[in-house]
C-alpha positions as CSV (number, residue, x, y, z in Angstrom):
1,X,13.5,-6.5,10.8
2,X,16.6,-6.9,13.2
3,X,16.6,-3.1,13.5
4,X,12.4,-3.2,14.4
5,X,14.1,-5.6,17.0
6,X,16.7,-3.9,18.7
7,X,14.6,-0.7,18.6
8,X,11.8,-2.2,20.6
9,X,14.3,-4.4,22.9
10,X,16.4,-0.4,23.6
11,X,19.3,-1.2,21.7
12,X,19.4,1.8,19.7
13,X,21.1,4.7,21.7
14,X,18.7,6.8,24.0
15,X,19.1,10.1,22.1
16,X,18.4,8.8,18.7
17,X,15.4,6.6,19.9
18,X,14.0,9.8,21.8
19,X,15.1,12.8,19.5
20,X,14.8,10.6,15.9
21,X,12.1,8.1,16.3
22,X,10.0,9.5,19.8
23,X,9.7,14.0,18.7
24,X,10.8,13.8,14.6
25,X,9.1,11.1,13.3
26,X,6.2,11.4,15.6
27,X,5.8,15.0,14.4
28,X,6.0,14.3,11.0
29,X,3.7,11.8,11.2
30,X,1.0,13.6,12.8
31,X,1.4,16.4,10.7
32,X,-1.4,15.8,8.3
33,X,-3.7,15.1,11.3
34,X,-3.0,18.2,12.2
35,X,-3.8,19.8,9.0
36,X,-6.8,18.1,8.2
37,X,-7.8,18.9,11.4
38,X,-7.2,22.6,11.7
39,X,-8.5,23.3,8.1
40,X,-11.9,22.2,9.2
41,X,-11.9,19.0,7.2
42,X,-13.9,17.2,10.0
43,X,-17.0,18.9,9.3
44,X,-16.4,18.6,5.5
45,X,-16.4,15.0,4.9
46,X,-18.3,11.9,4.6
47,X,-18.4,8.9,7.1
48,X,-16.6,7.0,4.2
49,X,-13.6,9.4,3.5
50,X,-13.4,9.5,7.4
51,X,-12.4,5.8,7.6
52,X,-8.6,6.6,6.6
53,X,-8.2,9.2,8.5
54,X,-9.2,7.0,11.7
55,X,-6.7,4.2,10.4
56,X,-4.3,6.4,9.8
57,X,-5.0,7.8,13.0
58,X,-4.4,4.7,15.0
59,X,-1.4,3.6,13.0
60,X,0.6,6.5,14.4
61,X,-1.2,5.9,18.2
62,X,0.7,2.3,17.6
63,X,3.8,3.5,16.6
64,X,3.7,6.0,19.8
65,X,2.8,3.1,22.1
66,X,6.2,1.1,20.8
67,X,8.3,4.1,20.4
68,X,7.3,4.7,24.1
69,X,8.6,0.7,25.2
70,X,11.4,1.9,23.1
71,X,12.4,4.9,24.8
72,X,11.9,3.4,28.2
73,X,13.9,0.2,27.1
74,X,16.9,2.3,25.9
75,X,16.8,4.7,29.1
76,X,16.9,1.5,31.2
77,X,20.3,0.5,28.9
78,X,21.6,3.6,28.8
79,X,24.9,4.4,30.5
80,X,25.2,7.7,30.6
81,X,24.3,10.4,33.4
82,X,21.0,9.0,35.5
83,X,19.9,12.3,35.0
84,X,19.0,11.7,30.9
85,X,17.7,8.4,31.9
86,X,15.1,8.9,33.9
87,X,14.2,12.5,32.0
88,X,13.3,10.1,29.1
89,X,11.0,7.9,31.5
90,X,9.4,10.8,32.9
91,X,9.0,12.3,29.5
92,X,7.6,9.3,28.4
93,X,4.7,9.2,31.1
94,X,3.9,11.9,30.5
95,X,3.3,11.6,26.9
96,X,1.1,8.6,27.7
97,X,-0.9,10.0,30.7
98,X,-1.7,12.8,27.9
99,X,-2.8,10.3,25.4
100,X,-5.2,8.7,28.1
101,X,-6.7,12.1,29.5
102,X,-7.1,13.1,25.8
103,X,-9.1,10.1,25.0
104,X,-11.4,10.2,28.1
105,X,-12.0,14.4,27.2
106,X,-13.8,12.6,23.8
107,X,-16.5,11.3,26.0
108,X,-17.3,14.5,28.7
């Protein structure tokens, strides 16, 4: 739990919090949405094996939304050129305006 801490407070060091926790593990974890996804399992199953995958699917929306305060936490503690700093921030608004234009294109 004290690392859950210092992660979200932007104690751990800028690259590992962006490269590690904000592109690896982010990948890997939407890896099987993209599968599923791609070999045409949403017109395949039932409402009831669809549960999960919507669970699942919002688990790893939550872990974006705190490995994105985590990222822009360590960028504001990071000491290091400006320059990576506020790459990360933009990189990181970014990712989020994506995640809200992607959720209002479900609805046009």
């Amino acid at each position: 739990m004290e690392f859950v801490n210092a992660f979200v407070l932007g104690r751990v060091p800028l690259v590992k919090t962006f490269w590690i926790y904000g592109v690896l593990f982010r990948f890997l974890f939407l890896l099987p949405l993209f599968f599923m996804y791609f070999a045409g399992y949403n017109e395949t199953i039932t409402d009831a094996q669809r549960v999960p995958i919507v669970l699942y699917g919002y688990a790893v929306f939550g872990y974006a939304v705190i490995t994105y305060v985590a990222i822009w936490r360590s960028a504001d503690n990071y000491t290091g050129p400006i320059v990576w700093s506020r790459l990360a921030k933009v990189a990181v608004g970014i990712s989020v305006a994506l995640e809200i234009l992607s959720e209002f294109v479900k609805f046009l």
